[in-house]
N, C-alpha and C positions, 0 to 999 in steps of 0.2 A: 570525202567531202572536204573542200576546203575553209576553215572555218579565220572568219575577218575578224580582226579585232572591234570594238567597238566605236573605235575612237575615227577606224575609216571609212563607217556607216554612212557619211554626209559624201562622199567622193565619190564621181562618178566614175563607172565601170565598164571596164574593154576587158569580155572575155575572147582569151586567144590556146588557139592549139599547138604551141610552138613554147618554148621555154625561152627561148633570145627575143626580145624587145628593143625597139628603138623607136624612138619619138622624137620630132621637131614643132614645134610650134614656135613660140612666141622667143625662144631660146635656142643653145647650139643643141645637134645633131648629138643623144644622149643614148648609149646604149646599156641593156640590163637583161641579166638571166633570174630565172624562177626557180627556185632551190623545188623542184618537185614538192618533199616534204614538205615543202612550208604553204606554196603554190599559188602566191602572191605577189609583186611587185609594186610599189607607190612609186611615182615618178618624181624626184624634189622640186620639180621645175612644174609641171602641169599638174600635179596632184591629181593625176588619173590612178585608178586601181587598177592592172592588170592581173584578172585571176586565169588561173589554167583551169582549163575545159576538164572535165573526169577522161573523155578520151584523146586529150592533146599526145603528140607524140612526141617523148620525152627525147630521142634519136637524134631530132633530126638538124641541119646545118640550118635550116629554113629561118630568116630574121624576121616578126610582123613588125611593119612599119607603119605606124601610128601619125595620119597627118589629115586632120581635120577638116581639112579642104579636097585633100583626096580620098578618105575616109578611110581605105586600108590598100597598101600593096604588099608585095612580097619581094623580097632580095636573096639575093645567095650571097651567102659568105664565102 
């Protein structure tokens, strides 16, 4: 179970099955990995929480891309 700190209870949250994160909104194309362990991600630009799913696949090359307007696609690296 991944456990949030408190401090990013108010941020809204995008859970994803993939450990590689990348977000554009309002800002440049920003990309970020999820330390398993930890299983979390904050984004400094949109202060989204990305947490990993219990069965994300930890594997894989797969990047979810975070774009509000198109609310999720998928890339390959």
């Amino acid at each position: 179970m991944v456990v949030i700190p408190e401090k990013y209870n108010h941020l809204k949250r995008i859970y994803v099955d993939t450990t590689r994160i990348a977000t554009q909104l309002d800002s440049p194309k920003v990309y970020y990995t999820i330390k398993p362990e930890i299983g979390y991600v904050v984004c400094g630009y949109c202060n989204i929480c990305f947490v990993l799913k219990e069965n994300a696949d930890i594997d894989t090359e797969r990047v979810y891309f975070y774009n509000e307007r198109e609310s999720k696609k998928y890339e390959q690296v």
